[in-house]
N, C-alpha and C positions, 0 to 999 in steps of 0.2 A: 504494500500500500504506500503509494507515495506520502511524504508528509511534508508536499508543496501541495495544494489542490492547483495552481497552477501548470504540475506541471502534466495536468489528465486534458493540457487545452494548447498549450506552445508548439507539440510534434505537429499537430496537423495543418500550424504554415508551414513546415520543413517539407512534409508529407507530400500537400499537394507537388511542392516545385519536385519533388525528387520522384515522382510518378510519371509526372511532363516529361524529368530530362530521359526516364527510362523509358518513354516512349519515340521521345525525338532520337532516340540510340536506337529503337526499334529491336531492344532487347527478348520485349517476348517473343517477337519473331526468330530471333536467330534460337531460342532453347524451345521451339515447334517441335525438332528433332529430336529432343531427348538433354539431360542435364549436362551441363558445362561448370567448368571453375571460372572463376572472376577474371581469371588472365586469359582464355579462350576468350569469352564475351567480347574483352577489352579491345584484342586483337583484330578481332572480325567488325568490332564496332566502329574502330579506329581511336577508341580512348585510352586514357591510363591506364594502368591496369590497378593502381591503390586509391583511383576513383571511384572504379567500377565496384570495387572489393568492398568499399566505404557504400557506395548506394547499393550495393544488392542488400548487403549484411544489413542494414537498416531498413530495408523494406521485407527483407524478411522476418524483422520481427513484429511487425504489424500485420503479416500475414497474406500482402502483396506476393513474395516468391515464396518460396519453400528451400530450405538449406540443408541436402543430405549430412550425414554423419563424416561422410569421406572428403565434406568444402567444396561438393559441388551445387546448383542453383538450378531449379526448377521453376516450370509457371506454376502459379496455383490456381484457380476458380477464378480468384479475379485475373492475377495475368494475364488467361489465358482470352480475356473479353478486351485486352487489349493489342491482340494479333491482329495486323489490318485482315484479314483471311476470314475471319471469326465470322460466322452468320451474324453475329449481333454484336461485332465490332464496336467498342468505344472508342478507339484509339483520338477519335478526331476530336470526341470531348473530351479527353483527356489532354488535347492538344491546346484546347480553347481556353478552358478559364488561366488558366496561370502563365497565359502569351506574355510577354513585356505589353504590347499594347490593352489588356484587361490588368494585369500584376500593378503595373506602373498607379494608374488613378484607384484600386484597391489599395495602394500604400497609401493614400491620401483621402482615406475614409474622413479621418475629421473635418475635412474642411467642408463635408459634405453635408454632415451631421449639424457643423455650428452655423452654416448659410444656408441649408436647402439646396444650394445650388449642386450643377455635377461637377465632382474632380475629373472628370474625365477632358472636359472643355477647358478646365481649371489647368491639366500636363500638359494638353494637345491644340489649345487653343481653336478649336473647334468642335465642333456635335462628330456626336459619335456615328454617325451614318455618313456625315460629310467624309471624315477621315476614311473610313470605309472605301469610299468614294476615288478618294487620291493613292490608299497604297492597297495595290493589288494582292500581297500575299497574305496581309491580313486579313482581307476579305473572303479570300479563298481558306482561307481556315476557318471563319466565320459561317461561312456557306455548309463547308463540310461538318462541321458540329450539327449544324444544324436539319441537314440532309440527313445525322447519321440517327440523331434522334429521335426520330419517325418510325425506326423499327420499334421501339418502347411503347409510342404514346397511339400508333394505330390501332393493336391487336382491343386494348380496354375503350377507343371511341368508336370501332366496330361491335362489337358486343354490345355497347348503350344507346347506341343511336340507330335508326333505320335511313339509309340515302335512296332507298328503293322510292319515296316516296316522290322525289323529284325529276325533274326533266333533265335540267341542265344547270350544273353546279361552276359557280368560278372561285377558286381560289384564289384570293387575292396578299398579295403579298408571298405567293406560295414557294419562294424560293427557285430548287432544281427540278421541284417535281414529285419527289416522293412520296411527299402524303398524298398529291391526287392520284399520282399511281395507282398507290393502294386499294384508295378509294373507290378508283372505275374499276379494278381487278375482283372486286369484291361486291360491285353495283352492275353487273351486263347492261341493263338497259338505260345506263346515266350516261351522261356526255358532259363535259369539261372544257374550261379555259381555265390558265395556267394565266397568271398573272404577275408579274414583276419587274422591277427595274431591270433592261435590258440585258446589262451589263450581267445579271444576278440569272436572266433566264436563258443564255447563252449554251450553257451541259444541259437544259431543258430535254431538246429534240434523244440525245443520249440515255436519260432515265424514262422517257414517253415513247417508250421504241415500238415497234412491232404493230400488232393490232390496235393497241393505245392510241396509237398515232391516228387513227381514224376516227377515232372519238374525243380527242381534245386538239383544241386550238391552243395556241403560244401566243401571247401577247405581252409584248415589252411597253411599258408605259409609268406614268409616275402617279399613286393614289391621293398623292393631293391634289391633281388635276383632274382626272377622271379614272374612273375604271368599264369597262366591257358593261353595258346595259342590257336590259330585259330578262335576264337570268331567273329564275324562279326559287334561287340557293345563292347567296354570296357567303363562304367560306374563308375567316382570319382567325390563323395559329398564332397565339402571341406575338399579336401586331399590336393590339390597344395599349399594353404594356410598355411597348417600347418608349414610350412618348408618353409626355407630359399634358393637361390636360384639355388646354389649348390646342395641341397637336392632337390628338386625338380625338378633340371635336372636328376640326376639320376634316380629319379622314372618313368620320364617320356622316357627315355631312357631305360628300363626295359620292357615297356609297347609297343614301338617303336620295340621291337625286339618279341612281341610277337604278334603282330594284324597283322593280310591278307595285300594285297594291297589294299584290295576294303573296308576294317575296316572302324568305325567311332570312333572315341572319343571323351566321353562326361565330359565335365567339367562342373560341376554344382558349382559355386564360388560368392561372393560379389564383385563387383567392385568397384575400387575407382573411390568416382565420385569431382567435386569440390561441388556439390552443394547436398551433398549425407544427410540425414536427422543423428537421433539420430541414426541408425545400421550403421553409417559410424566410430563410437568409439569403434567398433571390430577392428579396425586397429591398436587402442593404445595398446588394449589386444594382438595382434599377435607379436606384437614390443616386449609387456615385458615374453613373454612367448616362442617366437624362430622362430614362422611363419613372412608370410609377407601378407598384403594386395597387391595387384596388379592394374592397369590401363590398362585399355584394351591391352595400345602398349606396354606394359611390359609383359602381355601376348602371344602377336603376337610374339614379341623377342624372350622369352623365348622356346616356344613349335617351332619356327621357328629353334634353336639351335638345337636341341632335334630330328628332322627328320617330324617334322607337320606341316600344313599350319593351320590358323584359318581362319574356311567357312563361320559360322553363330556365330550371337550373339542373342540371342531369349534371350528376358525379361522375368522373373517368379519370378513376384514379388518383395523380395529386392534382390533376386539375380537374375544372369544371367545362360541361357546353352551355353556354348563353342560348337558349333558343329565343331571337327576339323577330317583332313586326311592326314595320313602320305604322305610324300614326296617319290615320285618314286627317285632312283637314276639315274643317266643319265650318 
């Protein structure tokens, strides 16, 4: 039993970076094969070898690798979720939070905490999508986190929700593709547009391959200017989030001017709860990066401003679906 309680809370800044750097080493992949010693790893990795021996030994006592009797390193359960090969591959979230471009305006949580404002604008002197915008491999790691976690959050939004009910669903803000993938894979008779900045929908044609391809359109465009009209389903993965709530009326106002009277819209989001576990400290992350976490009646508010009612709240998981309907005018 430790007799710091601090110290059951300090490994896991170390934790995160030394999961990053053993993935940016691509260490679970090289011990795919079978177990190695820390100087094998080192060699094939191109690192030190009293680096490598320093992060395996320490992520194996957290339960990250496994450390035979004879010194040599294994994957374990989790390791082995961080092989890019893995059906259900983490590698690229493991890539994302602890980037210099997310680590950097996390080291600067207070400023975030004592102004409201985001430290991320605060390092980088601009919003976090602008930057996005200027450096290409950031983004592309951004994209990939976020592409990769769609195998998790589809299998519990399929099970809660029915898309059989609609004609034609648009995803908006929908990244590379993969949640609507899923979605038409799992719907035969839906049809799809794919909506995103350009630049973002680009590997689109790539993950909508094959028969997909005849059932959704690709459209590159910006959602504060417009999105694809007449849809009967407009579809947003933690898009309201991202943005503050200014920014998010607008999008939601964009959107408001583009769905039927008889439209649904779905928000797929985290709720703030009081009694909300460890994925309730995504909230800290949206404070120092420019989003917001929400509370249901922050919700209602909001989309109530905006021209929407909120109908349903369906569980999936750590998050929720928004099923909401625009307001007639009277």
């Amino acid at each position: 039993m430790p007799t710091n309680p601090m110290e059951y809370h300090w490994p896991g800044i170390i934790a995160a970076q030394a999961i990053y750097v053993a993935a940016r080493l691509r260490l679970p992949d090289l011990l795919a094969s079978g177990p190695k010693t820390a100087g094998e790893l080192a060699e094939e990795a191109g690192a030190h070898p009293r680096g490598v021996e320093c992060l395996m030994r320490d992520l194996s006592t957290l339960g990250i690798f496994e450390r035979t009797a004879d010194g040599h390193y294994a994957n374990s359960p989790f390791a082995d979720l961080l092989r890019a090969a893995h059906p259900q591959s983490q590698r690229d979230a493991a890539l994302f939070m602890p980037a210099p471009f997310l680590w950097r305006p996390l080291g600067e949580m207070e400023y975030s905490v004592r102004t409201g404002k985001p430290a991320f604008d605060h390092v980088f002197g601009q919003r976090f999508f602008d930057y996005l915008a200027e450096h290409a491999d950031d983004a592309a790691t951004f994209n990939a986190a976020m592409t990769q976690g769609v195998s998790w959050t589809t299998p519990v939004l399929l099970a809660a929700y029915d898309f059989s009910r609609f004609r034609q669903l648009v995803d908006v803000g929908g990244g590379e593709g993969a949640l609507l993938r899923d979605i038409l894979k799992a719907t035969p008779g839906l049809s799809g547009i794919l909506f995103d900045l350009p630049a973002v929908v680009a590997r689109a044609p790539e993950v909508l391959a094959g028969e997909l391809s005849k059932r959704c359109q690709i459209v590159g465009g910006d959602f504060f200017q417009s999105v694809p009209a007449g849809a009967d389903a407009y579809f947003l993965k933690g898009i309201i989030h991202d943005w503050p709530d200014e920014d998010a009326a607008r999008i939601l106002a964009t959107l408001r001017r583009a769905i039927p009277a008889n439209g649904i819209l779905l928000l797929l989001e985290h709720m703030v709860k009081p009694a909300a576990g460890p994925e309730g400290m995504v909230e800290l992350l949206m404070l120092v990066v420019g989003g917001r976490e929400r509370a249901e009646e922050e919700f209602r508010a909001l989309l109530a401003a905006s021209g929407f009612t909120l109908s349903r709240v369906i569980p999936t998981g750590l998050s929720s679906l928004l099923e909401c309907h625009p307001v007639q005018p009277t």
